[in-house]
C-alpha positions as CSV (number, residue, x, y, z in Angstrom):
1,X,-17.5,-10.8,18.4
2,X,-21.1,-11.7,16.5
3,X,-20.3,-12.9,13.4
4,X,-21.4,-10.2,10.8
5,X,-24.1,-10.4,8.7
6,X,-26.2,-9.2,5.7
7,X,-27.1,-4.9,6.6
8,X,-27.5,-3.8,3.4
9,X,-28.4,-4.8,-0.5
10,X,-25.1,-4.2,-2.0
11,X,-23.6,-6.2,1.3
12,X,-21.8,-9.8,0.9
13,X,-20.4,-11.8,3.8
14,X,-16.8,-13.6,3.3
15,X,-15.3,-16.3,4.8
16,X,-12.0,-15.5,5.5
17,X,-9.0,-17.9,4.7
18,X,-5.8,-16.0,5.2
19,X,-5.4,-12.3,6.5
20,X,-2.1,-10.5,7.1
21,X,-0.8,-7.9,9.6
22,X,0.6,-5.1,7.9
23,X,3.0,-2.3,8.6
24,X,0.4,0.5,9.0
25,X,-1.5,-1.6,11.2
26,X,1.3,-1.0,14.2
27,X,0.6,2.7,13.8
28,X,-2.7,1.4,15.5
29,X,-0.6,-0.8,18.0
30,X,1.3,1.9,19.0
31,X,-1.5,4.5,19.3
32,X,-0.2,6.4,16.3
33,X,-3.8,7.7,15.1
34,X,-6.7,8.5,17.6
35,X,-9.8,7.2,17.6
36,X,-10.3,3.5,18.6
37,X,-12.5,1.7,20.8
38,X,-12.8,-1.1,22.7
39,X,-14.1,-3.8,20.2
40,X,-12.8,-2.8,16.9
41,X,-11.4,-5.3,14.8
42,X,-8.5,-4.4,13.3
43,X,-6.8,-5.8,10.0
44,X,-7.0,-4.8,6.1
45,X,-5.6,-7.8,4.1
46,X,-7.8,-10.3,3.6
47,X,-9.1,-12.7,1.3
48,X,-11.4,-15.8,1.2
49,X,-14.6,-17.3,-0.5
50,X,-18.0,-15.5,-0.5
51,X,-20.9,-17.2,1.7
52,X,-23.7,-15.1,1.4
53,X,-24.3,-12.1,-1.0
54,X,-27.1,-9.1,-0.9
55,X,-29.4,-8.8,-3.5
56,X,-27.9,-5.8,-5.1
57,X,-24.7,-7.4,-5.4
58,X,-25.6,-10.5,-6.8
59,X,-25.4,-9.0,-10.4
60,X,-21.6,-9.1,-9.7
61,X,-20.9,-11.8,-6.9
62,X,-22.3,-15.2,-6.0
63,X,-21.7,-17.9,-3.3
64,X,-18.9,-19.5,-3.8
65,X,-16.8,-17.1,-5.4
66,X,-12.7,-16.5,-3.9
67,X,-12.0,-13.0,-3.7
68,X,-9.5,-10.2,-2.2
69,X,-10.9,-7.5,-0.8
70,X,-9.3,-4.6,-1.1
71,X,-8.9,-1.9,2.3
72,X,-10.2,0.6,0.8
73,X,-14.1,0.7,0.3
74,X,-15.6,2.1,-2.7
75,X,-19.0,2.8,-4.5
76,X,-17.3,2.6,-7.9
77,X,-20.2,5.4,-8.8
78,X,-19.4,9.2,-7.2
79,X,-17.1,11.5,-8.7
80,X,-13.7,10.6,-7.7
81,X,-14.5,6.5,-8.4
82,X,-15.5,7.2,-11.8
83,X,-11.8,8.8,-12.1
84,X,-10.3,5.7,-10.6
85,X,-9.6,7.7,-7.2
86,X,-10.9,4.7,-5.3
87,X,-9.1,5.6,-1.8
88,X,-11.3,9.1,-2.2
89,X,-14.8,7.8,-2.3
90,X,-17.0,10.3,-1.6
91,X,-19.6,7.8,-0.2
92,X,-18.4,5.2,1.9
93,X,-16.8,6.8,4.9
94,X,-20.1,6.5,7.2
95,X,-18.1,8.7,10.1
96,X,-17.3,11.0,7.4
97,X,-18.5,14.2,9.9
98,X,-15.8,12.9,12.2
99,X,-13.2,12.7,9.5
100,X,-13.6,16.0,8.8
101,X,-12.8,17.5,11.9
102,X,-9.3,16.2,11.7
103,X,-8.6,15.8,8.0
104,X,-11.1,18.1,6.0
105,X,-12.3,16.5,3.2
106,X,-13.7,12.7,3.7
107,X,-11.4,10.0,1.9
108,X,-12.8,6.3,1.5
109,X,-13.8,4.3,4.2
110,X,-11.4,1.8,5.8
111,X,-11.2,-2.0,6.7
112,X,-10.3,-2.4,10.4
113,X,-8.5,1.2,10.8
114,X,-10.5,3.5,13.2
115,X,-13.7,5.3,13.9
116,X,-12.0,8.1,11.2
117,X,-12.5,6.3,8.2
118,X,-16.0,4.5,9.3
119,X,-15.3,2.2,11.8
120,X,-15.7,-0.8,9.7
121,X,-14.6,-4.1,11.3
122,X,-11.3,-5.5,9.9
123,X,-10.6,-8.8,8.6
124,X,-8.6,-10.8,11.1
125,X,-11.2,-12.8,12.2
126,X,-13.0,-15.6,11.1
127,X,-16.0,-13.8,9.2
128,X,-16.0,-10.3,7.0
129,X,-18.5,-8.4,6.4
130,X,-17.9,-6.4,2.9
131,X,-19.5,-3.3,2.8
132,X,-20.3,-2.1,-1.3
133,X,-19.6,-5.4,-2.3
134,X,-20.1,-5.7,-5.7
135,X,-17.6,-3.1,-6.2
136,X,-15.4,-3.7,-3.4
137,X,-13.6,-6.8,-4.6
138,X,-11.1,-8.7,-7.1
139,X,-12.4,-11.8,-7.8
140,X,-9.0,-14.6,-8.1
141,X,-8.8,-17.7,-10.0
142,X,-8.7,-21.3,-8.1
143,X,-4.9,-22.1,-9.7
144,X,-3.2,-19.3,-7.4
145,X,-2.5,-19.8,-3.8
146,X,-3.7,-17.5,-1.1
147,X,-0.2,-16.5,-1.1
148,X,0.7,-14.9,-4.2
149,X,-2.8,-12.9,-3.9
150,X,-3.5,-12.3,-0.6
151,X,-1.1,-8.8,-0.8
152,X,-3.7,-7.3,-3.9
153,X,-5.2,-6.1,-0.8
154,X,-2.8,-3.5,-0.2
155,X,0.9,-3.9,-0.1
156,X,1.1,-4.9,-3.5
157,X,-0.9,-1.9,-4.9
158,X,0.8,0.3,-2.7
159,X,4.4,-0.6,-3.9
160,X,2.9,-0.7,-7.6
161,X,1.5,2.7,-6.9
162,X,4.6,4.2,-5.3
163,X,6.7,3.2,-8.5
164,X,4.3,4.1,-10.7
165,X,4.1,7.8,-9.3
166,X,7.5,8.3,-9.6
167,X,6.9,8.2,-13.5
168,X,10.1,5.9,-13.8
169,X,12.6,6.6,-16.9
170,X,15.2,4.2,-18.2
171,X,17.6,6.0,-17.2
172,X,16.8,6.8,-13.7
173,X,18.2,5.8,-10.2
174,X,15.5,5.2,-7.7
175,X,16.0,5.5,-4.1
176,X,13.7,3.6,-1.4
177,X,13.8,4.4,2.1
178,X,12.4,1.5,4.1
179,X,13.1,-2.7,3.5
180,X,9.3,-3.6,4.9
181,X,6.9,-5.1,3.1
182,X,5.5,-2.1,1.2
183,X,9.1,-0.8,0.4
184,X,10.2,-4.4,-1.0
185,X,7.3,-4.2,-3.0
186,X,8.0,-0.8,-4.2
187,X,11.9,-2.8,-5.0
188,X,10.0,-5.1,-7.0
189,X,7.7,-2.9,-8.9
190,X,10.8,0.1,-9.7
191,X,12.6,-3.1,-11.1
192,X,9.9,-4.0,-13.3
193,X,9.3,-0.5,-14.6
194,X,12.7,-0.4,-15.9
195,X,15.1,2.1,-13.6
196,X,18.4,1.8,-14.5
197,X,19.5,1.0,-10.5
198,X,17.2,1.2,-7.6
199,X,18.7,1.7,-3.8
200,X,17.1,0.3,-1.0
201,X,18.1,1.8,2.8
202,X,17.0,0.1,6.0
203,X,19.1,-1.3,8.8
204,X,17.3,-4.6,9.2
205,X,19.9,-7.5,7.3
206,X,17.4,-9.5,6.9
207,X,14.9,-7.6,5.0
208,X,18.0,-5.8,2.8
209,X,18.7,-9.1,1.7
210,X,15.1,-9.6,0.8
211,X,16.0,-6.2,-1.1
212,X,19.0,-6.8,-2.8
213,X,17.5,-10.4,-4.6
214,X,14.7,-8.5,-6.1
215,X,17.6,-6.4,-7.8
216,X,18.0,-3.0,-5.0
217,X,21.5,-2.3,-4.3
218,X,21.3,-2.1,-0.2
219,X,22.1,0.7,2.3
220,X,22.6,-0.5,5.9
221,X,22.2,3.0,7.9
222,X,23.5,1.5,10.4
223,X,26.8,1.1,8.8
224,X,27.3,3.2,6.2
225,X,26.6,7.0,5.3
226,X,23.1,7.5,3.5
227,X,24.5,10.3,1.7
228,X,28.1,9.3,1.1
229,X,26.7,5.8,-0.6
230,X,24.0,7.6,-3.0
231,X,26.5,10.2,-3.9
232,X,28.9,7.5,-4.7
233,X,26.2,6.1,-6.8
234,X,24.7,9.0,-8.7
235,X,27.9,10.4,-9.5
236,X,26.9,13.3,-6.9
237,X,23.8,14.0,-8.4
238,X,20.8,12.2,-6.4
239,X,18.2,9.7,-7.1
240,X,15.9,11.4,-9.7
241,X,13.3,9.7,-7.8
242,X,12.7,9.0,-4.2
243,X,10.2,7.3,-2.4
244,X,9.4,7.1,1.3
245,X,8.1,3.9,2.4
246,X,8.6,4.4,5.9
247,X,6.0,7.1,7.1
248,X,5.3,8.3,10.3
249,X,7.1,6.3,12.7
250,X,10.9,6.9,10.6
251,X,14.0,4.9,12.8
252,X,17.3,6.7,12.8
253,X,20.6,6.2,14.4
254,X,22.0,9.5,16.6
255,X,21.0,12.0,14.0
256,X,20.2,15.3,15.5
257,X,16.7,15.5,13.8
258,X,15.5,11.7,14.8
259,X,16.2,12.7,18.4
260,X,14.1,16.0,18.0
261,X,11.6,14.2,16.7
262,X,11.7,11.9,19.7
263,X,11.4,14.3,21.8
264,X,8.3,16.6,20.5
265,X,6.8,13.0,20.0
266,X,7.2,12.3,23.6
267,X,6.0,15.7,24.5
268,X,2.4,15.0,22.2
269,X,3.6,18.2,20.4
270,X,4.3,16.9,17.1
271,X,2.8,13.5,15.6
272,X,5.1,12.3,13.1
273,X,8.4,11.3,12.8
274,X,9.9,12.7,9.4
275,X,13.2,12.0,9.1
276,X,13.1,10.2,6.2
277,X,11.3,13.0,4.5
278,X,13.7,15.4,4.8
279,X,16.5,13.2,4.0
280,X,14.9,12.5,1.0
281,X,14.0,16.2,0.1
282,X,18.1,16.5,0.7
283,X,19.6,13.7,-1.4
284,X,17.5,14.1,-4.6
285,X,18.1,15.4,-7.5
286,X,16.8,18.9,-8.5
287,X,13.7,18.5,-10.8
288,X,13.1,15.0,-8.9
289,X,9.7,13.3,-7.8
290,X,9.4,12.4,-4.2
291,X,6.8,9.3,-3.6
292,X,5.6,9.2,-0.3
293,X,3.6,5.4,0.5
294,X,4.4,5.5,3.6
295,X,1.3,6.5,6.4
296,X,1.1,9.6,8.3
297,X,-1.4,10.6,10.4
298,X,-1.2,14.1,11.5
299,X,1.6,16.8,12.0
300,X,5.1,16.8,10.6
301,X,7.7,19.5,12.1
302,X,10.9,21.2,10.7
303,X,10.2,19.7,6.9
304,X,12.3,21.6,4.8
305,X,9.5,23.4,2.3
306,X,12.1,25.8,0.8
307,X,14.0,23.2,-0.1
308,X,11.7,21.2,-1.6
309,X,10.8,25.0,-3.8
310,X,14.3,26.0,-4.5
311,X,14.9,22.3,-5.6
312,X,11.9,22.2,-7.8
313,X,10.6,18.8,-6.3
314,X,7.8,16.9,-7.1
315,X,6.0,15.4,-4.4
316,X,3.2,12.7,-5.0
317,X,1.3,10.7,-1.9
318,X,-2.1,9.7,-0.8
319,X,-3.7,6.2,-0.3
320,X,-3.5,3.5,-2.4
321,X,-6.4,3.4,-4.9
322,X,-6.1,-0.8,-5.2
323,X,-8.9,-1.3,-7.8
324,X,-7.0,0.7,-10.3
325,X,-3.9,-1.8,-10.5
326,X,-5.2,-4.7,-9.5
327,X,-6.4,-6.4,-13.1
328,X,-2.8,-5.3,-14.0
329,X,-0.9,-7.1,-11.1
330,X,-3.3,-9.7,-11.2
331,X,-2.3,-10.8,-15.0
332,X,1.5,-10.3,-14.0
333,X,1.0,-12.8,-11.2
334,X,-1.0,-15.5,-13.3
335,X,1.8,-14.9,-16.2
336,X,4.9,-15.6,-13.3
337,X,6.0,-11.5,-13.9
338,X,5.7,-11.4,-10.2
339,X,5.6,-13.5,-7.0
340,X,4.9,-11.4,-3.7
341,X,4.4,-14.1,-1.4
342,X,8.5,-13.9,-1.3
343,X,8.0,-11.3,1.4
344,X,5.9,-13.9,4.2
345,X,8.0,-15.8,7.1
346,X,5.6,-16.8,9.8
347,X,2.3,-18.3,9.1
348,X,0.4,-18.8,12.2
349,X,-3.4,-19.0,13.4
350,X,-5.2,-16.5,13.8
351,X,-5.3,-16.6,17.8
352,X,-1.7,-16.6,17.4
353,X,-1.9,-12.8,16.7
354,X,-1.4,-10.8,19.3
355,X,2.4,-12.6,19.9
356,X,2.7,-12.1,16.3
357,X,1.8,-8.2,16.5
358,X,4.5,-7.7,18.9
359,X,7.0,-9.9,16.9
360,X,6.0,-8.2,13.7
361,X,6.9,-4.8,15.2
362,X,10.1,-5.6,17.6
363,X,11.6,-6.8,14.2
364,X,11.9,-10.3,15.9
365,X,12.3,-13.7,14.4
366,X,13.5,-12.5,11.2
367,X,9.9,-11.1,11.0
368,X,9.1,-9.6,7.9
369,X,5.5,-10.6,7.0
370,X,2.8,-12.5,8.9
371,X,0.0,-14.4,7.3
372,X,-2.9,-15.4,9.5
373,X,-5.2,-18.3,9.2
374,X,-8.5,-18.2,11.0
């Protein structure tokens, strides 16, 4: 690929030092969500030192400078932006007609995620173009490693976002479906904002473990009834809170619902395998909040909407809006609050990524997060 360059005044150009793969980025891998083309650069994690700025942006940015930029672009001046709604910018979708065919109304435009949300090139590479610049960005301090900032990008917003939604009580049990990246994240953040026990349910030992020392109490589903173990530990009465941070592409073991999903998946008549919502819509407690982080693209089939009525549920989802944590987790990092970088195990270069994507997804390795160095 060209290496990118100045196209307009609010414009910068990074040079990239680390990137990550992330969990949503294998719903690209695995032609989850339509509309990519040959030469689109994927990634959405990414953070390195500023090489050349537009002159709009200047005001804000100058050579030099180590930022994180976060995946979702935003103007920081139309309606929802001024409300903090920076995943909902009005402006910065440029394929926003396309967008709408599929979705209805626009949301933000996207680093490295498909010709639906702009068709922006993605940051593993060498070289980022940042469009909006002088909004789009979170400028870091020289005494923190790439590591314990890289994940402002996304996954630590979005596990600080999928807490916070849950509007957290003291004396609250908080269920997490999912040990990846995003749901340890959402582990660490539930902890921090006080629950009185948070449950973590995946089937991978590794990442459980990852789980259980940030303070979850583990599920193995492989092992172990879902529904037996959280009844044992809400005294029959649910989680009050529950959030998914699994999404579209939801593993289960021989249920009758994971294997209909399967099935209608195979068939292109359904998109979206929801298992995990509807498990959660079952366990919790009436009156709870459901917090869905987790992606999905498109249709979900047999989702139990009287339920989630009759049980007077809350549900609360959309895309992470990263500038509105970010000074937050940013002064909880510098003050030692909170470490993510606990979630990487392979570091590679970046022309080591396309092994790594398939390792990263197979659950290979031990794989839980990959860092890439261009």
């Amino acid at each position: 690929m060209p290496d990118p360059r100045i196209e307009h005044p609010r414009d910068a150009i990074i040079r990239v030092t680390s990137c990550a793969i992330c969990g949503s980025d294998l719903h690209l891998y695995d032609n989850m969500i339509p509309a990519m083309k040959s030469g689109d650069v994927m990634g959405h994690e990414t953070m390195g030192e500023v090489v050349e700025v537009g002159p709009e942006a200047k005001g804000k940015l100058k050579v030099g400078d180590r930022v994180v930029i976060p995946f979702t672009i935003n103007c920081g001046q139309c309606w929802q932006c001024r409300r903090g709604n920076f995943s909902l910018c009005e402006t910065t979708n440029r394929n926003a007609a396309l967008q709408e065919k599929v979705f209805g109304r626009v949301g933000a435009g996207l680093f490295g995620y498909t010709q639906l949300t702009g068709g922006y090139p993605g940051g593993q590479a060498e070289y980022l173009r940042v469009p909006y610049a002088d909004e789009t960005h979170i400028k870091v301090p020289s005494t923190l490693t790439d590591e314990q900032v890289l994940f402002l990008s996304d996954i630590l917003p979005t596990g600080w976002q999928g807490a916070v939604q849950c509007d957290i009580q003291p004396e609250d049990t908080v269920a997490i479906w999912g040990a990846g990246p995003v749901g340890l994240m959402c582990v660490m953040s539930a902890v921090l904002l006080g629950a009185k026990q948070v449950i973590c349910i995946d089937r991978v030992p590794e990442r459980l473990a990852m789980a259980q020392a940030n303070g979850a109490i583990p599920i193995n589903f492989d092992e172990e009834s879902v529904m037996d173990r959280i009844d044992e530990l809400t005294d029959r009465k649910g989680p009050e809170k529950c959030i998914d941070a699994v999404g579209m592409e939801a593993h289960a073991t021989a249920t009758l619902d994971s294997v209909y999903d399967r099935v209608k998946q195979a068939m292109m008549l359904t998109s979206d395998r929801s298992h995990v919502l509807r498990e959660m819509v079952y366990l919790a407690r009436p009156g709870g909040v459901l917090s869905v982080p987790g992606v999905y693209g498109g249709l979900v089939d047999k989702f139990p909407m009287g339920l989630v009525m009759n049980k007077g549920l809350t549900i609360r989802t959309g895309q992470t809006h990263v500038r509105r944590w970010t000074d937050d987790l940013l002064r909880r990092i510098e003050e030692g609050q909170i470490d993510p970088s606990f979630v990487i195990t392979h570091t590679v270069p970046l022309d080591q990524g396309p092994a790594m994507y398939k390792t990263f997804r197979d659950k290979q390795d031990g794989c839980v997060k990959v860092v890439l160095k261009p």
